[in-house]
RODO-2510 file (C-alpha; in nm, 4 decimals, decimal comma):
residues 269
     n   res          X          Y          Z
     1     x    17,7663     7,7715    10,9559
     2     x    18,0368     8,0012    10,9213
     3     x    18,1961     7,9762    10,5812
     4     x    18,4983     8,0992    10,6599
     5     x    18,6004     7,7833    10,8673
     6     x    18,3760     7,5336    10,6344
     7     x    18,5743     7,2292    10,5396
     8     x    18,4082     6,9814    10,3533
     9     x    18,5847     6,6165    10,2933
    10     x    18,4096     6,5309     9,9661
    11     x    18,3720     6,8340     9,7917
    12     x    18,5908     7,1481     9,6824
    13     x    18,5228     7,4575     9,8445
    14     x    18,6154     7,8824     9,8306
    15     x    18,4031     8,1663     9,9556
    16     x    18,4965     8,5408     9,9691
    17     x    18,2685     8,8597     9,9121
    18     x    17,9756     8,7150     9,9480
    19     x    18,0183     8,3876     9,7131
    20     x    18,0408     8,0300     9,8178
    21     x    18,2254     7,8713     9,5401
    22     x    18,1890     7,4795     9,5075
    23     x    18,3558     7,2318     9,2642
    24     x    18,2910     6,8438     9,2601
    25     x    18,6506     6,6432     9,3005
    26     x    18,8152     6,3109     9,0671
    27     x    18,8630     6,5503     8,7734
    28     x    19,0366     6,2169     8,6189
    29     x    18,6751     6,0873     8,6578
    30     x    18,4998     6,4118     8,5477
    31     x    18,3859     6,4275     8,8867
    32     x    18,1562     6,1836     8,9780
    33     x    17,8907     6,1605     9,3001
    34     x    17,9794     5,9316     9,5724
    35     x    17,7426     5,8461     9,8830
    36     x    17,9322     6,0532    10,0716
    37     x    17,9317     6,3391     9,8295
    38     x    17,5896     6,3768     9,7887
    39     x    17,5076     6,3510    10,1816
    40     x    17,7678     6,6117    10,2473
    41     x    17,6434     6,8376     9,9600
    42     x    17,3218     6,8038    10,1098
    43     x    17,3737     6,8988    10,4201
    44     x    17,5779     7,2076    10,2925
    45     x    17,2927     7,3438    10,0731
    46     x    17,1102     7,2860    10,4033
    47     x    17,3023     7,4785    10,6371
    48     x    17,2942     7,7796    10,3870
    49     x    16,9752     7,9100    10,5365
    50     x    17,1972     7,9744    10,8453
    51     x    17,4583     8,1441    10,6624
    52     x    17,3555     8,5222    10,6477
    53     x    17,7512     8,6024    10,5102
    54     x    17,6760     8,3642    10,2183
    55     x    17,4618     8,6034     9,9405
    56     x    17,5426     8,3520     9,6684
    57     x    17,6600     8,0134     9,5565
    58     x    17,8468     7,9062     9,1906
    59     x    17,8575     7,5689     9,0871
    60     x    18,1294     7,5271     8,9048
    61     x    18,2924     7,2662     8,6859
    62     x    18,6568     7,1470     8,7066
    63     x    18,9185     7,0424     8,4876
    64     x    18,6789     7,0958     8,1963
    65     x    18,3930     6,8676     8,3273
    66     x    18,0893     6,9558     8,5604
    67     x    17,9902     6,5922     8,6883
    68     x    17,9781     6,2805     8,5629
    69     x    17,6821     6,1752     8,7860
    70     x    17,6675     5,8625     9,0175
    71     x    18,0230     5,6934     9,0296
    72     x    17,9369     5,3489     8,8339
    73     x    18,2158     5,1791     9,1441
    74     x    18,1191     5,3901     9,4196
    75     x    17,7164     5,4389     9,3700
    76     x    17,5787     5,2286     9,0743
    77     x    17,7643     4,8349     9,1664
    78     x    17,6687     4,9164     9,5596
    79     x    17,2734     4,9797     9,4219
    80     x    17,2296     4,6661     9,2383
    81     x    17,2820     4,4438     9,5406
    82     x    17,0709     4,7130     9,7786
    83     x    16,7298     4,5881     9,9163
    84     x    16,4300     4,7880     9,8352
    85     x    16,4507     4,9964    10,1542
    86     x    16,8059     5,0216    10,1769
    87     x    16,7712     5,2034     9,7592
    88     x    16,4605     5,3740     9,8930
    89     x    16,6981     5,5454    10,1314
    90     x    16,9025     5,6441     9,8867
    91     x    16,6843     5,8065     9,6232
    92     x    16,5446     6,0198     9,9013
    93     x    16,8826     6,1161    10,0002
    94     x    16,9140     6,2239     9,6260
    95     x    16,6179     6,4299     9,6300
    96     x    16,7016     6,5887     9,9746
    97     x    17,0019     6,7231     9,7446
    98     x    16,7423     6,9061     9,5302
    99     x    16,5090     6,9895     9,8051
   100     x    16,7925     7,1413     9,9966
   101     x    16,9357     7,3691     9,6811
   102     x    16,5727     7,4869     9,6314
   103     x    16,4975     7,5715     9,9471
   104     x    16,8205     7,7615    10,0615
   105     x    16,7681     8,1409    10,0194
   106     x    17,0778     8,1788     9,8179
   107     x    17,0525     8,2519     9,4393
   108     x    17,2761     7,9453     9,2964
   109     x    17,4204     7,9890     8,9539
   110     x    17,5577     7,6395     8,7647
   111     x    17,9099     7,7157     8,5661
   112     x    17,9012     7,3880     8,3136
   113     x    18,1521     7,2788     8,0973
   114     x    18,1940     6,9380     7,9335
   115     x    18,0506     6,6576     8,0850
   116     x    17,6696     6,6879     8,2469
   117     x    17,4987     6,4066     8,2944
   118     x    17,2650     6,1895     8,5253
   119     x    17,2703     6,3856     8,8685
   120     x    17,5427     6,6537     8,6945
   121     x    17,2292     6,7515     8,5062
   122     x    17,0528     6,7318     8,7884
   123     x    17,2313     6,9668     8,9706
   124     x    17,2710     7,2158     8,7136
   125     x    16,8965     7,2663     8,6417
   126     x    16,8523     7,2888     9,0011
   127     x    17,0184     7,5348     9,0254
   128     x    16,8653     7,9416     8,9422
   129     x    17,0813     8,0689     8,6576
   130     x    17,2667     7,8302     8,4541
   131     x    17,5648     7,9018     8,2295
   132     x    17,7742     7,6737     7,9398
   133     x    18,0518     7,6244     7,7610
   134     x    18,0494     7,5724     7,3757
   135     x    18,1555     7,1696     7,4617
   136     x    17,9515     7,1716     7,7433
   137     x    17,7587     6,7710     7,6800
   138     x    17,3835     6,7886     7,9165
   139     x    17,2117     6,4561     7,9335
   140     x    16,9494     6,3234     8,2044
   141     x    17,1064     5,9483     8,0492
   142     x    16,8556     5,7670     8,3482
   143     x    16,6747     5,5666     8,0941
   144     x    17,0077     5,4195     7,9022
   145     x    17,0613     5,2708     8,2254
   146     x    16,7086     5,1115     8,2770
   147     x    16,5585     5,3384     8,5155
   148     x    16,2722     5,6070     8,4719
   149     x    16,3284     5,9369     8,4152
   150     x    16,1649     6,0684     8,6919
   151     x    16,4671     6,1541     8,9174
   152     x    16,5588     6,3806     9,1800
   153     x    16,2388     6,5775     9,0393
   154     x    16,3363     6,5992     8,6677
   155     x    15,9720     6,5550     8,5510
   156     x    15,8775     6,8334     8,8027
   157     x    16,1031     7,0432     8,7075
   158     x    16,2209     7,0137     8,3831
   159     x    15,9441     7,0750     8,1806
   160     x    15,8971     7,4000     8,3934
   161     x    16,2345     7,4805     8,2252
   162     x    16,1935     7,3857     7,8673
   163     x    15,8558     7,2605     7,8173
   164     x    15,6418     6,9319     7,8251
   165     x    15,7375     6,8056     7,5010
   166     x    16,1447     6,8505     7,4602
   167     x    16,1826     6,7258     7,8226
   168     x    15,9649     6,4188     7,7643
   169     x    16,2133     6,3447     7,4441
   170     x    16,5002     6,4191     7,6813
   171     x    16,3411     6,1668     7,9611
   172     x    16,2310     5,9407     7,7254
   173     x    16,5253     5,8692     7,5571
   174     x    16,8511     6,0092     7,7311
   175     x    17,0014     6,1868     7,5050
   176     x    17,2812     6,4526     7,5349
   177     x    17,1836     6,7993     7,4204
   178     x    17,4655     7,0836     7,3300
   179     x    17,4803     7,4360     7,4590
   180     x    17,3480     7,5695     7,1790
   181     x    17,0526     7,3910     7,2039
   182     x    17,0122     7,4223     7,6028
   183     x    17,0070     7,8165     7,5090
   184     x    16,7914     7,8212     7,2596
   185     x    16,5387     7,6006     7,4889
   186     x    16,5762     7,8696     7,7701
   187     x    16,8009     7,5690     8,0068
   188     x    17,1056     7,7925     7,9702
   189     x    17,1030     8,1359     8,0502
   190     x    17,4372     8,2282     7,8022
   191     x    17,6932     8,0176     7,6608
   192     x    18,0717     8,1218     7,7408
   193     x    18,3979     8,0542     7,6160
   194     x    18,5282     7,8081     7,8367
   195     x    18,8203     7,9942     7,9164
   196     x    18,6259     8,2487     8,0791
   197     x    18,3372     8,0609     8,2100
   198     x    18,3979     8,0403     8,5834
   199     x    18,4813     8,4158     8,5828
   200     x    18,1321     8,4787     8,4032
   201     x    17,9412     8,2747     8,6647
   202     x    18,1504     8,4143     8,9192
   203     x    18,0920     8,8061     8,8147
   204     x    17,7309     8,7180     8,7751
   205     x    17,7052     8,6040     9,1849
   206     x    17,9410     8,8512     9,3004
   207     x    17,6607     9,0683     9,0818
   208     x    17,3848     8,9289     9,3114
   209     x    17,5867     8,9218     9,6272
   210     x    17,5565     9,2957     9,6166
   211     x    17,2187     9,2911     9,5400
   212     x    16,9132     9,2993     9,7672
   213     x    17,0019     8,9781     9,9123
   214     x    16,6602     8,9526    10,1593
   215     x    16,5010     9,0300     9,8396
   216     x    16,6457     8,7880     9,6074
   217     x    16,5739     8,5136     9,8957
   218     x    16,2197     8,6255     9,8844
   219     x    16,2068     8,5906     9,4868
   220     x    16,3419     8,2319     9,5093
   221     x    16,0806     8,1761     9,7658
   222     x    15,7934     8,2536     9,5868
   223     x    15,9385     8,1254     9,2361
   224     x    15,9369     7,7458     9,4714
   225     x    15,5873     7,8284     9,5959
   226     x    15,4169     7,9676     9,3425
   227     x    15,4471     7,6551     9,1149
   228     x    15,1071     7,5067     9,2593
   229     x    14,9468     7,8383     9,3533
   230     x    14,5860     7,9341     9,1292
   231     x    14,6717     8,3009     8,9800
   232     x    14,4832     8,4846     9,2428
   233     x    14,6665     8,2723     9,5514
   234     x    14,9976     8,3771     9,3736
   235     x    14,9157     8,7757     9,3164
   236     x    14,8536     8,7815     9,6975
   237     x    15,1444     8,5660     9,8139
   238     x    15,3271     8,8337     9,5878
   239     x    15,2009     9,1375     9,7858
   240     x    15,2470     9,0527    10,0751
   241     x    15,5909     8,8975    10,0107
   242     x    15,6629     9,2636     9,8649
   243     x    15,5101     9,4565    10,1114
   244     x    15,7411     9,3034    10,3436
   245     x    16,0336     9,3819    10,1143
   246     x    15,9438     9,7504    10,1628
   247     x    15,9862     9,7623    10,5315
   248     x    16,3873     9,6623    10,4516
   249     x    16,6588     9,9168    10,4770
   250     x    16,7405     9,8251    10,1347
   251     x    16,4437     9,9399     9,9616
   252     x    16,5183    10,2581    10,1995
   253     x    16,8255    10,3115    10,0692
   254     x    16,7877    10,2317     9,7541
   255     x    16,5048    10,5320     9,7455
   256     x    16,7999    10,7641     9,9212
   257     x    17,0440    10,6453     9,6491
   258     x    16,8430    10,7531     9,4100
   259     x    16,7113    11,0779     9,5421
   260     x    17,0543    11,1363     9,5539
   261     x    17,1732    11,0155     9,1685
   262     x    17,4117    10,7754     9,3495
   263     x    17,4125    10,3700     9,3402
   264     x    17,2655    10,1827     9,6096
   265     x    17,5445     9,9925     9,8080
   266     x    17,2460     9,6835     9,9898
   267     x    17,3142     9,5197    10,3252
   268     x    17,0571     9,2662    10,3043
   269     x    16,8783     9,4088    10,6078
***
């Protein structure tokens, strides 16, 4: 993919220096999911393991809202007159969404104001580093609509974010949670002034663009893999993952940088 000529239809897109800026669309709706939205979103996340010029990704909200989740017109009305294999397509599409955003090499950093919710919340705790408004409203709402919690891989991971018991109360009953309590739990990274919240995310991946970026893929790598690995299997996958970090030009120059009291300026090579 080459970002530079990347068009999406359903989804709002900018990249420059490194960082692939996306926004969901329908502000007046706080920026709901459609069918189409979440295939083409998929498919994006996807392609990002092509896209060497890409270092980063933000998430970012619009017109004060992150996502709304599934459109109730678009995705929810459709559903209820689905057949089992037609909605069995669907919530594997969903997951391919997650799967997809895990599995791309890019760090992805979640800019959330306002509105959260269903697959909005989804999306932002899929995502690496995560960052809130004061009014920013979180809520994984699937059981206030009669289904399970256990969607798009919340009760995976979740719990790996902010423990067993808070996300089984979250699960269990749907409710919203503030910023201030999303930090305090570890799910938000920093809470920002709204006003400057994008430019926070966006220093934070133009941060990481510059980084090691073969590096940071390899971290996300073996944060993914490592969540089923015994101790000892995870220590090795870990040395040999960093052995191969130290045949990069990277760790080269950052040694040279250093030798030299300058700052590293990484390639990614």
């Amino acid at each position: 993919m080459n970002p530079n000529a990347f068009r999406p239809t359903h989804f709002n897109f900018q990249f420059a220096d490194g960082v692939a800026r996306v926004t969901l669309t329908r502000p007046e709706r706080k920026n709901p999911l459609t069918f189409e939205s979440y295939a083409e979103l998929r498919d994006f996340f996807r392609s990002l393991v092509y896209a060497k010029e890409v270092k980063a990704v933000v998430f970012g909200s619009n017109a004060g809202n992150f996502c709304s989740g599934g459109d109730v017109h678009d995705i929810i009305g459709p559903l209820t007159k689905m057949s089992m294999p037609e909605l069995l397509d669907f919530t594997r599409m969903t997951g391919d969404l997650v799967k997809a955003m895990r599995a791309c090499p890019q760090p992805i950093v979640a800019a959330v104001d306002g509105v959260s919710v269903g697959a909005g919340a989804i999306i932002s705790m899929s995502s690496d580093l995560r960052y809130a408004s004061p009014e920013a409203k979180t809520a994984f709402l699937f059981n206030r609509v009669g289904l399970a919690g256990c969607d798009m891989g919340a009760c995976a991971i979740l719990p790996r974010i902010i423990g067993q018991g808070r996300a089984s109360e979250l699960l269990f009953f749907g409710r919203s949670f503030s910023a201030e309590e999303g930090l305090a739990w570890g799910f938000f990274n920093e809470v920002v002034p709204a006003k400057g919240l994008d430019a926070h995310a966006m220093e934070a991946a133009r941060r990481l663009a510059a980084g090691p970026s073969f590096a940071n893929a390899i971290t996300k790598n073996q944060l993914n893999m490592e969540w089923d690995m015994s101790l000892a299997t995870a220590i090795e996958a870990e040395a040999q993952a960093q052995a191969i970090c130290m045949q990069t030009n990277d760790f080269r120059r950052a040694y040279e940088a250093f030798v030299a009291k300058e700052k590293p300026v990484f390639q990614g090579d």
